[in-house]
C-alpha positions in Angstrom: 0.0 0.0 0.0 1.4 3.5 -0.7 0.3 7.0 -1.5 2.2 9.5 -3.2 0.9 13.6 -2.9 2.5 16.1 -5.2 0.1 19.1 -5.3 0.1 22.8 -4.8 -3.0 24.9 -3.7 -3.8 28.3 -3.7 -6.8 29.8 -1.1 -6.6 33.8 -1.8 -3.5 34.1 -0.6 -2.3 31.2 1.1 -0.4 28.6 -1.3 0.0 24.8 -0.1 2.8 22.9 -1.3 2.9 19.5 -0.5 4.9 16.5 -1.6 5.0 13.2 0.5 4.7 9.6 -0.1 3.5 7.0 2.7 5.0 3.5 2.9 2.6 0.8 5.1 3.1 2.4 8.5 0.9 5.5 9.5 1.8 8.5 8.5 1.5 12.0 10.5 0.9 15.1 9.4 2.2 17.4 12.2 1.4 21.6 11.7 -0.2 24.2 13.3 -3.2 25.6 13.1 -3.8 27.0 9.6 -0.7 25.0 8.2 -2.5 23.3 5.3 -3.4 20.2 7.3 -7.0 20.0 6.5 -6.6 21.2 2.6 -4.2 18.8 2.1 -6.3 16.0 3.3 -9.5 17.4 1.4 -7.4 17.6 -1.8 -6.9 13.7 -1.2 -10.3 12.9 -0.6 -11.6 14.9 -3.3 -13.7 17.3 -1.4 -11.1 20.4 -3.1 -9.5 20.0 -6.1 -5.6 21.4 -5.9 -4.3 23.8 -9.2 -1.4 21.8 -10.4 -0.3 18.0 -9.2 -0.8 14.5 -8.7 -2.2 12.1 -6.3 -1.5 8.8 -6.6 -2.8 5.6 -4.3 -1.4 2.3 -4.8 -0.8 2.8 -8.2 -4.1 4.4 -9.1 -4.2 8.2 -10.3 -6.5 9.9 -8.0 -5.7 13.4 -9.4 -3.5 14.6 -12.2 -3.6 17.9 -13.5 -1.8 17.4 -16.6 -3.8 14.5 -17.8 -6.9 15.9 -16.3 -8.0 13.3 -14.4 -9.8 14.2 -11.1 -11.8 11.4 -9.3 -15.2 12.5 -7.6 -15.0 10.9 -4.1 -16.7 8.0 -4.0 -14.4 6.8 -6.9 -11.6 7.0 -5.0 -11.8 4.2 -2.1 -10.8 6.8 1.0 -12.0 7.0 4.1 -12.2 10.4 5.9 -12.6 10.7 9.5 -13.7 14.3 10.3 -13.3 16.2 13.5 -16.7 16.1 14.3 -17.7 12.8 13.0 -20.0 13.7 10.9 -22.6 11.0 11.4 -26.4 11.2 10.3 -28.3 12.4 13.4 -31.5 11.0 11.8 -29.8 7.8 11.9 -29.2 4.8 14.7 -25.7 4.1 15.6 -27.3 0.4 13.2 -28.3 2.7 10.5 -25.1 4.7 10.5 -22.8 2.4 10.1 -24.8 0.4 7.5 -24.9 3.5 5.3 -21.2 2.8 4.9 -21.6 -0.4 3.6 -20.6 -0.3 0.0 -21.7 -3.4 -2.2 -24.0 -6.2 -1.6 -27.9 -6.6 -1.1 -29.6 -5.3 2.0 -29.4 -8.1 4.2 -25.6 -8.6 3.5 -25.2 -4.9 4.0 -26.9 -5.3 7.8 -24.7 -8.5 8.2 -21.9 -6.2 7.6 -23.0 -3.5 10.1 -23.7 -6.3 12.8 -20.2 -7.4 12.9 -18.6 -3.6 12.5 -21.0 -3.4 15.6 -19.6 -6.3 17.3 -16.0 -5.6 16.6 -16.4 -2.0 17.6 -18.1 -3.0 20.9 -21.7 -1.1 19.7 -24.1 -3.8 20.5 -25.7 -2.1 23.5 -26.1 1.4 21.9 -26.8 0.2 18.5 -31.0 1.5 18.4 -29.5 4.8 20.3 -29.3 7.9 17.9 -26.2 10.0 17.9 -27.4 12.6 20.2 -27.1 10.1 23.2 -23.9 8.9 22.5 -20.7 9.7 24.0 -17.5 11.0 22.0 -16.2 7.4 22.5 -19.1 5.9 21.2 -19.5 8.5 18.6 -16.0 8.0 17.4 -16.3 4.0 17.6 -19.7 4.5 15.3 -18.1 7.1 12.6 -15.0 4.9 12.5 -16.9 1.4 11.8 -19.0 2.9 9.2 -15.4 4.0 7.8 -14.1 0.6 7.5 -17.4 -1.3 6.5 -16.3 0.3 3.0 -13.1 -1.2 3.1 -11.3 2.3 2.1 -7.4 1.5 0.7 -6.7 4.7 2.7 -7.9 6.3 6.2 -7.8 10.0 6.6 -8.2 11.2 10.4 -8.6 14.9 10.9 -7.4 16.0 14.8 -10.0 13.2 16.1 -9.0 14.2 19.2 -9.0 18.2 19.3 -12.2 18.5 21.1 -11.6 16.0 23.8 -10.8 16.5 27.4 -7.1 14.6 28.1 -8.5 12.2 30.3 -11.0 10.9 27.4 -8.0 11.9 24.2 -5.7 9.5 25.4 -8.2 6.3 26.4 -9.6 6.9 22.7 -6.1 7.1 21.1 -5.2 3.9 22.6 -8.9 2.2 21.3 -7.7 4.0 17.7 -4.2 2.2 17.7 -6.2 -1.3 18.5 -9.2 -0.7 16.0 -6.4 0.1 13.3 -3.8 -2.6 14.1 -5.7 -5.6 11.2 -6.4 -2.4 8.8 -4.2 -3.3 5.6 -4.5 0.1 4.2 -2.6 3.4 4.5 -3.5 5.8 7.5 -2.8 9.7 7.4 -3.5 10.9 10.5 -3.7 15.1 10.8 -2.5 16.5 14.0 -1.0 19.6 15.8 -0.4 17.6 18.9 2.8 15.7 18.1 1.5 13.3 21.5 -0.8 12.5 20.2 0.8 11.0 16.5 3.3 9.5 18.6 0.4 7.2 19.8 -0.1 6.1 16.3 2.7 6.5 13.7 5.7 5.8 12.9 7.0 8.5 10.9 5.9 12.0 10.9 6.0 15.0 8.1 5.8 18.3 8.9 3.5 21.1 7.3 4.6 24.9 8.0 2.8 27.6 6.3 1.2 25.4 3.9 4.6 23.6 2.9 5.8 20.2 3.7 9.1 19.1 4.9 10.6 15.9 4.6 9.5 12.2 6.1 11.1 11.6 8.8 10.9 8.9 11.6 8.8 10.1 14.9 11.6 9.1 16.9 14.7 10.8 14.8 12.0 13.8 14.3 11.9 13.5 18.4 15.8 13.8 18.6 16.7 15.6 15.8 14.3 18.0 13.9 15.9 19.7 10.9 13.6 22.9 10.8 13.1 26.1 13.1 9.2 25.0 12.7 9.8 21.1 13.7 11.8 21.8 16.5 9.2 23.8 17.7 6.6 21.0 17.1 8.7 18.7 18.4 8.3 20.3 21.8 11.9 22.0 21.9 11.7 25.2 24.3 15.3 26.2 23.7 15.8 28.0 20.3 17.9 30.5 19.0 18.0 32.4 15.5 20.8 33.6 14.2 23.5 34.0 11.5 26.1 32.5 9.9 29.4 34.0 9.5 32.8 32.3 8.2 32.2 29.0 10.3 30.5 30.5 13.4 26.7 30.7 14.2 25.7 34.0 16.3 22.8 33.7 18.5 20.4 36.7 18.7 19.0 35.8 21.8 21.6 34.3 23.7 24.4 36.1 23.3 27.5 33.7 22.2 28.8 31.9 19.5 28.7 28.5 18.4 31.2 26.7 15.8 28.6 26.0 12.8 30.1 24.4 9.0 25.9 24.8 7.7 25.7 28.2 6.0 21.6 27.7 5.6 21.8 27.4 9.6 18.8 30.0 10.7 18.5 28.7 14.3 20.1 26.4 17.1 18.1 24.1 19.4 18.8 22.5 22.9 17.1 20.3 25.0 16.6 20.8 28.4 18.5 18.3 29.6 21.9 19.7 27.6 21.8 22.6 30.2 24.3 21.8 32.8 25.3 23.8 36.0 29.2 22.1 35.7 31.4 22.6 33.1 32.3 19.0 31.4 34.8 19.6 28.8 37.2 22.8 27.8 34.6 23.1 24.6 32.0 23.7 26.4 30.1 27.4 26.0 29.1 28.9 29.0 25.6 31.6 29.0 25.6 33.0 32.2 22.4 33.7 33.1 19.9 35.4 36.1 17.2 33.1 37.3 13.8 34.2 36.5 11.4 31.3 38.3 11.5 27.6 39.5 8.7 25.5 38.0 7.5 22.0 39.4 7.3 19.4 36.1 7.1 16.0 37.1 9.7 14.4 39.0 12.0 17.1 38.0 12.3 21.2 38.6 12.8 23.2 35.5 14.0 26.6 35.9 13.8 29.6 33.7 16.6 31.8 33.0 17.3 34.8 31.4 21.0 35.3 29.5 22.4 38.4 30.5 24.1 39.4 27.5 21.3 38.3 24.9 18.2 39.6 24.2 15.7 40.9 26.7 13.1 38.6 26.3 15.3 35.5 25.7 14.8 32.8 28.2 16.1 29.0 28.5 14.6 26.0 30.2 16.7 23.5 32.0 16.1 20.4 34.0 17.1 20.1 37.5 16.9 18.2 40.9 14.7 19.6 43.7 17.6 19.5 45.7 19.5 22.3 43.3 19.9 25.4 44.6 21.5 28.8 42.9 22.7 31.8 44.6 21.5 34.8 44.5 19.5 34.2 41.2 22.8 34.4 39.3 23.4 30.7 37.3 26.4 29.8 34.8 25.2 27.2 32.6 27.2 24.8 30.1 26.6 23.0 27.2 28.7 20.9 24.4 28.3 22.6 21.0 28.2 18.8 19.5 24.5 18.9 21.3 23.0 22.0 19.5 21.1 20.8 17.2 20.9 23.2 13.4 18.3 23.9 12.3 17.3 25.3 8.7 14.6 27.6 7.5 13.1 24.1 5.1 14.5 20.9 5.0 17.4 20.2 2.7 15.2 17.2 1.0 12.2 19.1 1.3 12.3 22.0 -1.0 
């Protein structure tokens, strides 16, 4: 199974460029609000057609704009799970998910609902309309009348954007075991990358309607490429800057940093490559003043401001409960082989 998206869009004046292909293991589509997400996922369905491209699933041309071809929707074998649902409130949860039953006569196409409805643990609420259902039971409903159609691809739009956390992460982990026999592709749109890490295995980033390369959640975890997936990924230490003959100057910070990647826009630590101790004669120092300690976890992270960068700069780093700092002034250390660069697109994404 595999889906290859080459399109560009253009929405007044926001333009969407995407390019990505998906190999067997979920897929996640990881952006901000008003990245492109949900335009890129109705181009695919569909629903919008894009201005110049092709879409290609399993070697079947969804979309091509040179050879015309666009596929209405229900030609092209997708199933789209929207944010909402989107179930018939006229309908029983029975009703609903038969409606999604694609070939056969009537009593085949109820024998097919009956065991979505078994599989997706509906039998007691099956006669309830979708008014009295939970969002559990509501998603449970739209996503068996999904796969009673046997789509070659799943599209899941933020599923989980209007839960409350408790709920979000008992449904993600019902998602992962509903999807685990589906042979198809899944695409799964989020801006939480929590909750993709839940589901897929590799992750591509949208920023301001552009894509960036596929890479693996974990490596994406570890090492982002971009100033945008560094900030998606969850990284709280970031500096832009410049490049100049083999050094990278940090705006906010203050210092310098030995850089060989003149398309270096910005450097990234962790919080945990903040250290109160220097380790090794390389290491650059940022002394700092101590703004506020914060409780997270099993750990204490402080804020701190660098005294020679700019005024609003801060840094995050991990520490004990049991460290203390004098008189709110802190040195802190870190190796320049754990900055991460970080360019303004990825290298195999423009």
């Amino acid at each position: 199974m595999s889906l290859s998206v080459h399109i560009q869009k253009k929405l007044g004046s926001f333009e969407t460029h995407v390019d990505f292909e998906t190999a067997s293991d979920p897929l996640g589509l990881l952006g901000a609000s008003g990245s492109g997400k949900s335009v890129t996922l109705n181009c695919i369905a569909g629903i919008m057609k894009p201005d110049f491209g092709r879409i290609e699933l399993n070697g079947r041309v969804l979309f091509d704009s040179e050879k015309h071809i666009n596929l209405p929707p229900q030609k092209r074998n997708i199933g789209y799970l929207f944010q909402e649902y989107a179930l018939f409130p006229n309908m029983t949860v029975l009703e609903n998910i038969q409606a999604g039953v694609r070939a056969g006569t009537r009593r085949q196409k109820r024998e097919a609902a009956l065991e979505a409805l078994e599989r997706f643990h509906l039998q007691d609420v099956q006669n309830q309309y979708p008014g009295t259902l939970s969002g559990g039971q509501k998603q449970r409903t739209a996503l068996a009348r999904i796969m009673v159609g046997n789509p070659e691809l799943l599209l899941l739009d933020e599923p989980f954007s209007a839960l409350d956390s408790y709920l979000k992460w008992q449904l993600l982990w019902e998602m992962s075991e509903y999807l685990k026999p589906f042979s198809g592709d899944v695409l799964f749109v989020s801006h939480d990358r929590d909750e993709l890490s839940k589901l897929c295995s590799s992750v591509c980033i949208l920023d301001h309607g552009k894509s960036e390369a596929v890479q693996a959640f974990q490596e994406f975890l570890l090492h982002p490429v971009t100033l945008a997936g560094a900030k998606l990924a969850g990284y709280r230490n970031i500096s832009e800057g410049t490049v100049h003959n083999g050094v990278f100057h940090s705006d906010s910070w203050g210092i310098s940093v030995p850089c060989t990647d003149p398309q270096a826009k910005a450097i990234c630590l962790s919080n945990d490559h903040l250290h109160s101790l220097r380790n090794g004669d390389t290491d650059i120092a940022i002394e700092c003043s101590v703004i506020c300690r914060l409780a997270e976890g099993d750990k204490d992270v402080i804020l701190l401001h660098p005294k020679h960068g700019a005024q609003d700069a801060i840094l995050c780093m991990n520490v004990s409960k049991e460290t203390f700092f004098a008189n709110n002034q802190l040195s802190v250390y870190f190796t320049p082989a754990d900055a991460i660069i970080l360019t303004s697109v990825s290298k195999t994404g423009e």
